[in-house]
DRENDO-1510 file (C-alpha; in Angstrom, 1 decimal, always signed):
<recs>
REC; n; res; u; v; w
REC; 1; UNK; -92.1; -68.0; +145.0 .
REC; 2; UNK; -92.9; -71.0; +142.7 .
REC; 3; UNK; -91.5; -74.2; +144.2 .
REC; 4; UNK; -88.8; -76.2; +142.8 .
REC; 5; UNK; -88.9; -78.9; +139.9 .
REC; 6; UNK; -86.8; -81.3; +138.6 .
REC; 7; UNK; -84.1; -79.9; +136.5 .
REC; 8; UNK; -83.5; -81.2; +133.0 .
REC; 9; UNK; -80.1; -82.7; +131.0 .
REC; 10; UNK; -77.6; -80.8; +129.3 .
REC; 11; UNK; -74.3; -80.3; +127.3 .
REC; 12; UNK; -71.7; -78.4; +128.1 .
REC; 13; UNK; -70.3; -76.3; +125.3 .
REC; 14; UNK; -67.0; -77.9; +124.3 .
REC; 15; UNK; -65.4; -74.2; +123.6 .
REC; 16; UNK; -61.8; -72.9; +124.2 .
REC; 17; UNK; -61.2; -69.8; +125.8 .
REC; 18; UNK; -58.3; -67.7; +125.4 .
REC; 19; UNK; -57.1; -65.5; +127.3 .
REC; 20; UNK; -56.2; -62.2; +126.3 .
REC; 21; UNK; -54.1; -59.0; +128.3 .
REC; 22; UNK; -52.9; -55.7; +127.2 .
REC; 23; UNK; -51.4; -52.8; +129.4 .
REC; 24; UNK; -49.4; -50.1; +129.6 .
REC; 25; UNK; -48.3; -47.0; +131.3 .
REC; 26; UNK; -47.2; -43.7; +130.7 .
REC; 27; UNK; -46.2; -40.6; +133.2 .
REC; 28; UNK; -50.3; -39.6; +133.5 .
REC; 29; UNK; -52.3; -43.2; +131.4 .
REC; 30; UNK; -52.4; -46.6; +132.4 .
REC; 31; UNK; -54.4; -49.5; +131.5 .
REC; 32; UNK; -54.3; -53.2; +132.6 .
REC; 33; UNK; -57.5; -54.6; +129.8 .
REC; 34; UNK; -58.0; -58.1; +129.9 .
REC; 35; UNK; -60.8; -59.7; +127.3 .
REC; 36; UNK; -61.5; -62.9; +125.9 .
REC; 37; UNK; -61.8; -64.9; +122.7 .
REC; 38; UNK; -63.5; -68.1; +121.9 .
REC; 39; UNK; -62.5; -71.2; +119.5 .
REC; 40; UNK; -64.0; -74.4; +119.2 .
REC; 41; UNK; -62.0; -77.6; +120.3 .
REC; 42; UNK; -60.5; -79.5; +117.1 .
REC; 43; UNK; -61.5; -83.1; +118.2 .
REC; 44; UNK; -65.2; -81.4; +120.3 .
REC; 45; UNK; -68.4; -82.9; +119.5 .
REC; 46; UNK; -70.3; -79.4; +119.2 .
REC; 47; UNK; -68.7; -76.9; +117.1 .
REC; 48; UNK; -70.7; -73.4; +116.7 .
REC; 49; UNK; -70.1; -71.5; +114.1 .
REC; 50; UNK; -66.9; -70.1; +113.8 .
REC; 51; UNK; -68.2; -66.8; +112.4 .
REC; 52; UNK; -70.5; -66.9; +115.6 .
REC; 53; UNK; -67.9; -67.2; +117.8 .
REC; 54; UNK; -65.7; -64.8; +115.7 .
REC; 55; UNK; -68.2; -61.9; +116.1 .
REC; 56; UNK; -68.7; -62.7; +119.9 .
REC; 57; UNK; -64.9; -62.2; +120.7 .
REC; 58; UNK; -64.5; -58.9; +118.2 .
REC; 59; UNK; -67.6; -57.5; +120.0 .
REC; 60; UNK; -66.3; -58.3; +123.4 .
REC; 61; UNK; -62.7; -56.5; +122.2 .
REC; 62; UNK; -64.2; -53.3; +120.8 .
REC; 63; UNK; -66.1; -52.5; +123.8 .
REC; 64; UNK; -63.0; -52.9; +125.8 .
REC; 65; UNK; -60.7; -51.2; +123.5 .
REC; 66; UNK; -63.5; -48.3; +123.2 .
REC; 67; UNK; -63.5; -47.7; +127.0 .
REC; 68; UNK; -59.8; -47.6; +127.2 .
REC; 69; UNK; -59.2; -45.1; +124.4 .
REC; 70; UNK; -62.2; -43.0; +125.5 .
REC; 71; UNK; -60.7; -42.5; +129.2 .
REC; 72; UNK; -57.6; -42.3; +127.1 .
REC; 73; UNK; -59.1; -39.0; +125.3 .
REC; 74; UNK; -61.2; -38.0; +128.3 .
REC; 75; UNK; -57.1; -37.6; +130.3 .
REC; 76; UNK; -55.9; -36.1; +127.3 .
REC; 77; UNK; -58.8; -33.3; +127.5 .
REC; 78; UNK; -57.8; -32.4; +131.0 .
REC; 79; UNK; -54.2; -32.6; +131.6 .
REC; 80; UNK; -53.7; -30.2; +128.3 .
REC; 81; UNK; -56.0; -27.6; +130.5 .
REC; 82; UNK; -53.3; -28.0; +132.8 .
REC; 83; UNK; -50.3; -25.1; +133.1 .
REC; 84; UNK; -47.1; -26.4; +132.1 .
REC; 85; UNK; -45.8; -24.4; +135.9 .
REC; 86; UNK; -48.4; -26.6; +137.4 .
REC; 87; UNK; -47.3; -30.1; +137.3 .
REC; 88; UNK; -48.9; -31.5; +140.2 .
REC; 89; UNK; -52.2; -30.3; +139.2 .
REC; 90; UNK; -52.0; -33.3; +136.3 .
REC; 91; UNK; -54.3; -36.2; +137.4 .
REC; 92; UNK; -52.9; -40.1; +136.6 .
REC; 93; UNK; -55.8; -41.7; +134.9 .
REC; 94; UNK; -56.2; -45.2; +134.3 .
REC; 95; UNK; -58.3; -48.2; +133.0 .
REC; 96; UNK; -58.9; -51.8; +133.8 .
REC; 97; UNK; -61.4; -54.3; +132.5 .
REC; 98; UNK; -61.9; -58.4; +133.9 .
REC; 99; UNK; -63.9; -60.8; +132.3 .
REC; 100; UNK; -66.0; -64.3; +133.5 .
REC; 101; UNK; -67.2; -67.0; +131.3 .
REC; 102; UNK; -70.3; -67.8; +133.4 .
REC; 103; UNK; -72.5; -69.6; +131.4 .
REC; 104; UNK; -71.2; -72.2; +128.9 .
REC; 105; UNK; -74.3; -75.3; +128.4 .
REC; 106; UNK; -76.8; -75.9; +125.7 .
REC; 107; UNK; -75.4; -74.2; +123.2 .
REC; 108; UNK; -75.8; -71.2; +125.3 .
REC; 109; UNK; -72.9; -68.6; +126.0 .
REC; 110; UNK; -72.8; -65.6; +128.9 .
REC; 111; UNK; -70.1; -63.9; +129.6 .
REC; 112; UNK; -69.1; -60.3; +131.6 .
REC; 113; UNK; -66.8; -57.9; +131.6 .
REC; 114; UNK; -66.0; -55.4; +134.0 .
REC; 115; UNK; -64.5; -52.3; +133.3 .
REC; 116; UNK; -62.8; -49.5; +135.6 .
REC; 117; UNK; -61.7; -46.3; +134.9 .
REC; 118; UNK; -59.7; -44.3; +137.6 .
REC; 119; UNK; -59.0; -40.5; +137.4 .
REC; 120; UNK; -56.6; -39.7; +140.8 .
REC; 121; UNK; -59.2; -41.1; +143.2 .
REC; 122; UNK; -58.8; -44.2; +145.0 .
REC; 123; UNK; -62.8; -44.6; +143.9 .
REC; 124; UNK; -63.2; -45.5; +140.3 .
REC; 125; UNK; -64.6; -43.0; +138.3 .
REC; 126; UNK; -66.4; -45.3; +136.0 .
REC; 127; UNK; -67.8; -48.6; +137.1 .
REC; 128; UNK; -69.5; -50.4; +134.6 .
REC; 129; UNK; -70.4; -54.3; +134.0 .
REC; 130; UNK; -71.1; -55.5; +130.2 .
REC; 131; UNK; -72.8; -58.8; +129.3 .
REC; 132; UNK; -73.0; -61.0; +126.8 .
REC; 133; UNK; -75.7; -63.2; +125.9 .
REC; 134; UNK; -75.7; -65.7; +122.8 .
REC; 135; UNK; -77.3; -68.6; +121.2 .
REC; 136; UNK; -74.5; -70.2; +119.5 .
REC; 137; UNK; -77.0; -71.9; +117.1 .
REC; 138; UNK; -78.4; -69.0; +115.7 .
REC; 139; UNK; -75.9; -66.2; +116.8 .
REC; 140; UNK; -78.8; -64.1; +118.3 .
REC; 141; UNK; -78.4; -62.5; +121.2 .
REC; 142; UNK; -80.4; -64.0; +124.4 .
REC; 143; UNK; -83.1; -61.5; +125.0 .
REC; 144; UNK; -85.2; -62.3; +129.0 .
REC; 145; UNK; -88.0; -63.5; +127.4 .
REC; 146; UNK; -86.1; -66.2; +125.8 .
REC; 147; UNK; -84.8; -67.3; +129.4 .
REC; 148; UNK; -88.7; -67.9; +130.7 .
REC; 149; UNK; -90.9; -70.8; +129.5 .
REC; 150; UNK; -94.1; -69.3; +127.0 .
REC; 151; UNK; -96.6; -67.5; +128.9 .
REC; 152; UNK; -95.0; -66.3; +132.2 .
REC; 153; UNK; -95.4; -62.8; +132.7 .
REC; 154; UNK; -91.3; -62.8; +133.5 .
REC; 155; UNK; -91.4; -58.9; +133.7 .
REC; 156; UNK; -93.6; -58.9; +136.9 .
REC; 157; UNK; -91.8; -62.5; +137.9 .
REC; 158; UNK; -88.8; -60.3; +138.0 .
REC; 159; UNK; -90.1; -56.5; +139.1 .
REC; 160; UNK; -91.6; -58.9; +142.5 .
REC; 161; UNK; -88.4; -60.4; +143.3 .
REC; 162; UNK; -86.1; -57.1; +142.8 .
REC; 163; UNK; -88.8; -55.5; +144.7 .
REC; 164; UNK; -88.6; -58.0; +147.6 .
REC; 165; UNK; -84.9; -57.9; +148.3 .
REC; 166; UNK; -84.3; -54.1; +148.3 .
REC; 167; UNK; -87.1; -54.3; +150.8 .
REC; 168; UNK; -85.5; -56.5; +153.0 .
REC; 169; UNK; -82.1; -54.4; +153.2 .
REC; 170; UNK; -83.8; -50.5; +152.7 .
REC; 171; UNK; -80.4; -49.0; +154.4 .
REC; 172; UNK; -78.4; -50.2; +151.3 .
REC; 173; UNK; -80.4; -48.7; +148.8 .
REC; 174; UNK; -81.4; -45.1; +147.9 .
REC; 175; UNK; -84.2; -43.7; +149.9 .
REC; 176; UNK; -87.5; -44.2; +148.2 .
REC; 177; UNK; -85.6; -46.0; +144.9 .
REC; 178; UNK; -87.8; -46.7; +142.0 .
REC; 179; UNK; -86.4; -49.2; +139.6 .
REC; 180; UNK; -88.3; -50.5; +136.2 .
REC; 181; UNK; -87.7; -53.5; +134.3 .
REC; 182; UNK; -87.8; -53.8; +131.0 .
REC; 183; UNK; -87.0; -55.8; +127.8 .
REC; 184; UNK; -83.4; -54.7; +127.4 .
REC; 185; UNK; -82.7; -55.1; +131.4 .
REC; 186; UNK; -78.7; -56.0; +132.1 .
REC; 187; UNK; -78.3; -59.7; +132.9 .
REC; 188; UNK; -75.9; -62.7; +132.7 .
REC; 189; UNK; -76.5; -66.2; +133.3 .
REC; 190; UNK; -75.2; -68.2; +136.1 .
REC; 191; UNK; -75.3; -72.3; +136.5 .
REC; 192; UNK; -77.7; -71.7; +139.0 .
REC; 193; UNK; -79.5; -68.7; +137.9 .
REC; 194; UNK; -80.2; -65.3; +136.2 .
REC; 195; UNK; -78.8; -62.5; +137.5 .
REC; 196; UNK; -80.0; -58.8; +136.9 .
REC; 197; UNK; -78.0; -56.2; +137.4 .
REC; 198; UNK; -78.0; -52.0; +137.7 .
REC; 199; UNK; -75.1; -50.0; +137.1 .
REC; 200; UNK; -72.9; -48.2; +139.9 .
REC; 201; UNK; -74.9; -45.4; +141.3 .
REC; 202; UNK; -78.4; -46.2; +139.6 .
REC; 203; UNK; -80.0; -47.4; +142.8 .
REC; 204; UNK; -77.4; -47.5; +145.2 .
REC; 205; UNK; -74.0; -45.1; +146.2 .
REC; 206; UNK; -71.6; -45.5; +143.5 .
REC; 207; UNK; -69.4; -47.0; +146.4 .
REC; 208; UNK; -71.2; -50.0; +146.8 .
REC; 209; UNK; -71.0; -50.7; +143.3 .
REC; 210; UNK; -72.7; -52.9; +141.1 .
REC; 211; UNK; -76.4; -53.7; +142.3 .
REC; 212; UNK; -77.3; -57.7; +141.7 .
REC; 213; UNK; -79.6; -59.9; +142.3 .
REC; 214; UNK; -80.1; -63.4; +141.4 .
REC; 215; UNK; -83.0; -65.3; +140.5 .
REC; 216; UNK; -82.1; -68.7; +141.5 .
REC; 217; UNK; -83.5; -71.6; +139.0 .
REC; 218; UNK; -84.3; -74.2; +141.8 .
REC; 219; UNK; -86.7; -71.4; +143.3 .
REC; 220; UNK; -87.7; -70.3; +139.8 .
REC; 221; UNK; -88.1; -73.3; +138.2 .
REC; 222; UNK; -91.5; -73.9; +136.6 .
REC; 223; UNK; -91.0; -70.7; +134.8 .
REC; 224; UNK; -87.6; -71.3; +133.9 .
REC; 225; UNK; -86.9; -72.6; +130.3 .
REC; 226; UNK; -85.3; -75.8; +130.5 .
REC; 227; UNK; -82.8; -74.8; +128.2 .
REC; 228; UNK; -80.8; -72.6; +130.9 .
REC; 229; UNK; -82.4; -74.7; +133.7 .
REC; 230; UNK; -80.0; -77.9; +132.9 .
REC; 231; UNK; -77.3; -80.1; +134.6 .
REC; 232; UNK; -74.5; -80.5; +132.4 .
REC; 233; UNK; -74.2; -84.5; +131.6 .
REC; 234; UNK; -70.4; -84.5; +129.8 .
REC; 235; UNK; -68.2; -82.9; +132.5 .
REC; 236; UNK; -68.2; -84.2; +136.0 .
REC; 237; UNK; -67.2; -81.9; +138.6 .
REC; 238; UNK; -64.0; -82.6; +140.8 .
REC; 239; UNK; -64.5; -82.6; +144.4 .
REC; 240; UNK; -61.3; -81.7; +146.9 .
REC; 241; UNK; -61.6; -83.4; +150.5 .
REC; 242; UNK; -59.6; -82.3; +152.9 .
</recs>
């Protein structure tokens, strides 16, 4: 692993977020969907463009909304299979979605949402984690090339360092896995690093989840851009002592 290198300044991203919940319940649907939206502060600094952050938030909401009213339709589909004389053959389905803001510097926005979908068992039926990757300057979506300065060979950067943790704990992974990474591999952003993901059951039991690993900037630096490899300059952290 490449050894570490000073890290560069950065702004924060003076950006509101606000928080949004919807639910409901019926005798065989319930959902609990929580999702965000994004404004800029009136008396910020940085603004991004409204329309940018606009389109972010309605993406963010139609993905959610989507997965709800799809396991919505998908209960629908099997309790009308059900005889009216068989009531307790009816299965209770119902959705859930979480979000983190967890990247917000440099004009640079990553955020996830988790979404859950239950159908009578006490494991979720669907486990799925969406991200979202922006450049608020240009509205473009952050792509993993973008994340790696010109030059590094971040496929095989990655691929190595995946490769290396499933090899140090074999017994939590499926026997033999094989695993590629590509261009459109899921990720967020962290402060500290870039973390790639694989869905619930890709290369692991569906029990244990999401699949993450994190490639830490400190460790990763000199291939690191040092537009996600920053320390935030205009917000000072609090620190608690006991």
């Amino acid at each position: 692993m490449a050894n570490s290198q000073s890290v560069s300044n950065c702004l924060y991203n003076l950006i509101y977020t606000d928080f949004n919940e919807e639910f409901s319940r019926n005798s065989t649907f319930y959902y609990n969907i929580q999702y965000p939206s994004f404004f800029n502060f009136s008396n910020g600094y940085f603004f991004a463009n409204p329309s940018i952050l606009n389109n972010v938030s309605t993406l963010i909401k139609e993905d959610v909304n989507d997965f709800r009213d799809g396991l919505a339709k998908e209960e629908q589909d099997y309790n009308s299979t059900v005889s009216n004389d068989k009531p307790e053959e009816k299965r209770i389905y119902s959705a859930f979605s979480n979000f983190a803001v967890t990247f917000n510097k440099n004009h640079l926005l990553s955020v996830i949402v988790n979404v859950l979908g239950f159908s009578g068992n006490s494991l979720p039926k669907y486990d799925t984690l969406y991200n979202y990757n922006y450049d608020l300057l240009t509205g473009n979506k952050i792509a993993l090339k973008d994340i790696f300065n010109p030059g590094v060979d971040y496929i095989k950067v990655i691929t190595d360092y995946v490769s290396y943790k499933i090899n140090q704990n074999k017994d939590l992974y499926f026997e033999n896995v094989e695993f590629f990474i590509t261009d459109d591999q899921a990720f967020y952003l962290e402060d500290d690093g870039l973390v790639v993901y694989f869905d619930a059951g890709q290369i692991a039991k569906e029990e244990f989840g999401t699949s993450k690993f994190k490639l830490t900037f400190s460790k990763f630096a000199p291939y690191i851009h040092p537009r996600f490899y920053c320390e935030g300059t205009n917000l000072k952290r609090r620190i608690y002592r006991r």
